[in-house]
C-alpha positions as semicolon CSV with decimal commas, in nm:
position;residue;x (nm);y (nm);z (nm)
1;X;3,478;12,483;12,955
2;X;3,766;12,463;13,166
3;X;4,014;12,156;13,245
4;X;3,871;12,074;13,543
5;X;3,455;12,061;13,400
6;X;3,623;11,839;13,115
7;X;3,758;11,614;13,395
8;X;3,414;11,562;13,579
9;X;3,302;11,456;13,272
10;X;3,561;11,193;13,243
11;X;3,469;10,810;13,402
12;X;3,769;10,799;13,545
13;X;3,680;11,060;13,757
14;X;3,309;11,030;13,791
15;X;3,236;10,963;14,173
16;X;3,514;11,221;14,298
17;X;3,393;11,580;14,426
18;X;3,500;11,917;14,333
19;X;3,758;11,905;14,581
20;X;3,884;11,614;14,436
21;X;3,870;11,621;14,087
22;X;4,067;11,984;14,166
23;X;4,294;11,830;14,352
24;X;4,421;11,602;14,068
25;X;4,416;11,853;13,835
26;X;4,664;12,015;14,024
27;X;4,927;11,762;14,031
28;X;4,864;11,692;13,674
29;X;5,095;11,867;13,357
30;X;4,891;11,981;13,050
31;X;5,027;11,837;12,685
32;X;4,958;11,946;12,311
33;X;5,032;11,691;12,036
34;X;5,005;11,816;11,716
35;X;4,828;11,597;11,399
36;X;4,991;11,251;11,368
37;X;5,260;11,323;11,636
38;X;5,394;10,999;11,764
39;X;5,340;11,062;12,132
40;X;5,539;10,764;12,250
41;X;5,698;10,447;12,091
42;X;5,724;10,075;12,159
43;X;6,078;10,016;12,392
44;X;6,016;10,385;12,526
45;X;6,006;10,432;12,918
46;X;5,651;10,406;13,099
47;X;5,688;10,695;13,336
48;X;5,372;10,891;13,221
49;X;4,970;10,816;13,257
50;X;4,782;11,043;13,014
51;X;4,387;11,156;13,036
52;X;4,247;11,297;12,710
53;X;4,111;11,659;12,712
54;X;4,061;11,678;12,352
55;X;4,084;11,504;12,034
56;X;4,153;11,118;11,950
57;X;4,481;10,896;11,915
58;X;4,559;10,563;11,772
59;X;4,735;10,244;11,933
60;X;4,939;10,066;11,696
61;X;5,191;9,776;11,664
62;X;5,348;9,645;11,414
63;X;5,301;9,311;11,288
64;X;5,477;9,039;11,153
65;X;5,585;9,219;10,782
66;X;5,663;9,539;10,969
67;X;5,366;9,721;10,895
68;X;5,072;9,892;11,135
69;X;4,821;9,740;11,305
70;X;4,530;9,923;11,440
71;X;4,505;9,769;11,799
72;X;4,255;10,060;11,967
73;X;4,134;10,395;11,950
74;X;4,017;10,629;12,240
75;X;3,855;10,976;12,247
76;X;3,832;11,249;12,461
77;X;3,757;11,138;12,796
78;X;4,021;10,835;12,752
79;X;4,332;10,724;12,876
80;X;4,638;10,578;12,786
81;X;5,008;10,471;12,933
82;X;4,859;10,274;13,247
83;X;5,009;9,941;13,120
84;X;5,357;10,068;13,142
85;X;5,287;10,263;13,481
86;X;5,164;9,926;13,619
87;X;5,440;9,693;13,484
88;X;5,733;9,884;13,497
89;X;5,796;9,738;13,148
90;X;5,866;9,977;12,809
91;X;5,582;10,085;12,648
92;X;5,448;9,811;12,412
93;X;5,255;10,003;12,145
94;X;5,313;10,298;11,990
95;X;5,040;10,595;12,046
96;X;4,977;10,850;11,752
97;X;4,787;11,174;11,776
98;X;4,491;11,161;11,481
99;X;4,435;11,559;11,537
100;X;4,464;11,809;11,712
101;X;4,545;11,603;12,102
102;X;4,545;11,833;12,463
103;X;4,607;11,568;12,734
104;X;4,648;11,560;13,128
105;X;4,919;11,308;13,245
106;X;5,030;11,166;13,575
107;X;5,390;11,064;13,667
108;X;5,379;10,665;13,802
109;X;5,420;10,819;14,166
110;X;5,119;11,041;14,176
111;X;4,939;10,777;13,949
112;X;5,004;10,442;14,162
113;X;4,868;10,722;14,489
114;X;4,560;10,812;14,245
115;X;4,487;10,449;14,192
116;X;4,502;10,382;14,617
117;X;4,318;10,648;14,696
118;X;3,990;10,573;14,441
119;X;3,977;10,193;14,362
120;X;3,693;10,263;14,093
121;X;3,931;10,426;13,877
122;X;4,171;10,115;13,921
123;X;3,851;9,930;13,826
124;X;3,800;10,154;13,551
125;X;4,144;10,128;13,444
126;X;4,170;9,711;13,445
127;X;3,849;9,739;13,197
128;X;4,021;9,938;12,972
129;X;4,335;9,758;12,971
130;X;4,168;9,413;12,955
131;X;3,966;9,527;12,639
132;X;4,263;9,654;12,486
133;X;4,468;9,335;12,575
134;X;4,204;9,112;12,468
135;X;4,257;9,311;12,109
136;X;4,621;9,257;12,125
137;X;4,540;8,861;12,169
138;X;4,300;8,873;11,840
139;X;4,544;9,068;11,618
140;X;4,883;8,822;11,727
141;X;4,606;8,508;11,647
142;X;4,580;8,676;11,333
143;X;4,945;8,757;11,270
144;X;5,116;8,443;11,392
145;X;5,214;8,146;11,148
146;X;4,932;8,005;10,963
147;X;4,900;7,618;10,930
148;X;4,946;7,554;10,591
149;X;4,698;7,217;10,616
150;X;4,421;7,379;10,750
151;X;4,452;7,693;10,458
152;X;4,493;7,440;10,202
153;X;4,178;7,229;10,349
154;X;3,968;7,550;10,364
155;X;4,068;7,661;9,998
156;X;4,017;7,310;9,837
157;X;3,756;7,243;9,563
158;X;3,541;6,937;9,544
159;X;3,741;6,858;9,225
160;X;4,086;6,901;9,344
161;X;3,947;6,710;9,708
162;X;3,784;6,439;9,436
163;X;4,165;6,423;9,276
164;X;4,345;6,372;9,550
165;X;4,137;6,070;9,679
166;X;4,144;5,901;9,364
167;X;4,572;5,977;9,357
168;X;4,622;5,849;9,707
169;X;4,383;5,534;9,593
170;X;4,584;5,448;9,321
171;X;4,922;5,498;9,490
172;X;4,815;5,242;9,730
173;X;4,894;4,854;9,789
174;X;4,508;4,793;9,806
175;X;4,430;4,961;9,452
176;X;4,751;4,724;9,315
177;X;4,600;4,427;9,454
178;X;4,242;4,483;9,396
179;X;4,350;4,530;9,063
180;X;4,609;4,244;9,028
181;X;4,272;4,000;9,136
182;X;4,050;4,175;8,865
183;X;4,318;4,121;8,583
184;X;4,418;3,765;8,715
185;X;4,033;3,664;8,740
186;X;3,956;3,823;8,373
187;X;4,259;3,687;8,198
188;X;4,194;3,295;8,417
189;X;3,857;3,282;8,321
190;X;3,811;3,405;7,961
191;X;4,158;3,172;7,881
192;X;3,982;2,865;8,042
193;X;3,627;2,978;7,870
194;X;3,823;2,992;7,523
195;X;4,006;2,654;7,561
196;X;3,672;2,457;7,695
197;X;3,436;2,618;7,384
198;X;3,705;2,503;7,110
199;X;3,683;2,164;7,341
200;X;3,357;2,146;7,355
201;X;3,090;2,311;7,118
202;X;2,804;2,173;7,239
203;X;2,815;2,316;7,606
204;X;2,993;2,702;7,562
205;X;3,085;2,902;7,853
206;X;3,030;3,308;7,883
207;X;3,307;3,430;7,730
208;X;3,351;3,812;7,726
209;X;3,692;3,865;7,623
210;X;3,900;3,606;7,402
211;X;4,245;3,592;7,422
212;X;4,454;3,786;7,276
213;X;4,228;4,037;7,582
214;X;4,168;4,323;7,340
215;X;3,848;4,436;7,554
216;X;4,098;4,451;7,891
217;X;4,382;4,588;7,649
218;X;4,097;4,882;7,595
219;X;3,961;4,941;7,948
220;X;4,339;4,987;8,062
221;X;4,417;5,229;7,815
222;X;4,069;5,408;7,871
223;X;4,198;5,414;8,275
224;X;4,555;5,501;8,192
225;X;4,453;5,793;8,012
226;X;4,213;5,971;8,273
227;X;4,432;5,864;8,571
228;X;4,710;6,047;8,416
229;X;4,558;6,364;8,421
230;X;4,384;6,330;8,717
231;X;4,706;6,251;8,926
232;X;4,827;6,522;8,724
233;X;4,539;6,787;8,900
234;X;4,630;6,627;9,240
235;X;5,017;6,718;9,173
236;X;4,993;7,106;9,069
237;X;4,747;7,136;9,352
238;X;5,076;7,005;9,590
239;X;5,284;7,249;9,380
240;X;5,057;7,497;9,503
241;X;5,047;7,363;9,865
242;X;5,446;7,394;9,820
243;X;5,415;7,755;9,721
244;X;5,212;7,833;10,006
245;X;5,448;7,683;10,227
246;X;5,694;7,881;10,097
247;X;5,478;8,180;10,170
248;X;5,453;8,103;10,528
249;X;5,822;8,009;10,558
250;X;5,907;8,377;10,435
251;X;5,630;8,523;10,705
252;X;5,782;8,356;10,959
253;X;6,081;8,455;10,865
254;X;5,997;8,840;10,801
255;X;5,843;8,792;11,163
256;X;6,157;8,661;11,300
257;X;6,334;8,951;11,143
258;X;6,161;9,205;11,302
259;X;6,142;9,040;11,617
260;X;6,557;9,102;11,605
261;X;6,525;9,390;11,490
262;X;6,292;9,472;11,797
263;X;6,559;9,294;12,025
264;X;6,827;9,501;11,920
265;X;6,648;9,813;11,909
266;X;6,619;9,773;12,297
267;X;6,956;9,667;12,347
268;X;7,071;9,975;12,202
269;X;6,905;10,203;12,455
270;X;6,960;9,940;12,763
271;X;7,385;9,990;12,615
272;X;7,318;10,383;12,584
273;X;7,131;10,384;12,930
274;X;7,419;10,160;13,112
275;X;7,719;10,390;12,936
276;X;7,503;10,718;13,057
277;X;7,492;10,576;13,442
278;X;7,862;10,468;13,415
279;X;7,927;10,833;13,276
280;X;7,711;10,980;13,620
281;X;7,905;10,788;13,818
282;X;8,267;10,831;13,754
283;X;8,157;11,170;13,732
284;X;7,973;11,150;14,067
285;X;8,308;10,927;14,225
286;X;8,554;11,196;14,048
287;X;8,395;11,440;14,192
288;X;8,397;11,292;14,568
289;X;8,782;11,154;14,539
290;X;8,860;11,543;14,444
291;X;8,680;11,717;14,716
292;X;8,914;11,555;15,018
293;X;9,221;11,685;14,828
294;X;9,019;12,082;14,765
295;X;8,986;12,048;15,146
């Protein structure tokens, strides 16, 4: 099967003619990429479109710890390096060869013409990219800082969320007052019960607790000693809320990290592309200042 049968086949190209399809094929420059070739990188120039003849490649950022991210995948038949032709902007993925890859590409001339000349395939094109965009948005949702609330809340227990309530209840002004009306009431009452039955024997009053209180003396020991470790479950699970915090903290900060490193990468190559056009033109303006004085 030749280049241009493998072209009909292609959507991109489906409603042209023979004399159409040929005529692309002509302006178009054959590649080879060899198994797990990077074909292009993130911060590299956008100055080629690229039809697949044969074989697969892989779309790939990286994320916030510096590793891979699958973001799409196209076979032969698809495309790749139309964002970059249509922004003007570096490439913003990197594009890896899985086998054996034998592509057709366009330079952003011929491909902005191609696009003018067959709006389906600029149709085509926009579906693609918005697909592959709409990735991009699902993986960076994934990737960006994570609340830590909202982790915590989905990891919590009904015994650690049981904890918790029954800490912030007793570290509150209404559990101290509540309280401070119980113990008043209770000690009030069984002290005036105590003093009216010695008074009077003949007409007693419920009395539940004499003084010196040694039934109250027990229920506050019996609530000291389960509120103790039960504030103590509701402050390791904060330790571990801290921890996670921490985690996050260190993501962002990896993220940030490689975000700079990102920034400097292409500062690099916009220095080394601003020294190489100062070098062409003093060479260029040496060159014209000599040629009055050769004449």
């Amino acid at each position: 099967m030749t280049d241009i049968d493998k072209l009909k086949q292609v959507p991109l190209f489906s409603t042209m003619d023979d004399q159409e399809i040929a005529g692309v094929h002509a302006i178009m420059e054959q590649n080879t990429f060899a198994p797990g070739q990077v074909i292009f990188r993130e911060g590299d120039a956008g100055d080629n479109f690229h039809v697949i003849l044969e074989g697969s490649i892989q779309f790939l950022i990286q994320d916030a710890s510096g590793g891979e991210l699958l973001l799409d995948e196209a076979g032969t038949g698809g495309f790749f390096g139309e964002l970059s032709m249509l922004t003007g902007e570096p490439r913003s993925a990197r594009v890896r060869a899985v086998g054996p890859v034998k592509t057709l590409s366009l330079d952003r001339a011929e491909f902005t013409d191609f696009l003018m000349k067959h709006p389906h395939a600029a149709i085509d094109v926009l579906t693609v990219l918005g697909r592959r965009l709409l990735r991009s948005d699902q993986l960076l949702r994934q990737s960006v800082s994570k609340n830590v609330n909202q982790i915590e809340d989905a990891r919590m227990t009904f015994g650690q969320r049981l904890s918790d309530g029954f800490a912030s209840m007793m570290g509150s002004w209404k559990f101290i007052i509540w309280q401070s009306c119980l113990l008043a009431v209770w000690v009030t009452w069984n002290a005036i019960a105590g003093i009216h039955n010695d008074n009077h024997p003949d007409s007693k009053w419920f009395l539940w607790d004499a003084y010196p209180f040694i039934f109250l003396n027990l229920a506050l020991s019996f609530q000291a000693a389960y509120a103790a470790p039960i504030i103590m479950m509701s402050q390791n699970r904060s330790a571990d809320k801290d921890r996670l915090a921490a985690e996050v903290d260190h993501d962002v900060n990896l993220k940030a990290e490689v975000e700079v490193g990102l920034i400097m990468r292409r500062l690099d190559d916009l220095e080394q592309s601003i020294h190489h056009n100062h070098q062409e033109a003093c060479r260029v303006f040496s060159g014209g200042a000599g040629s009055p004085q050769s004449n």
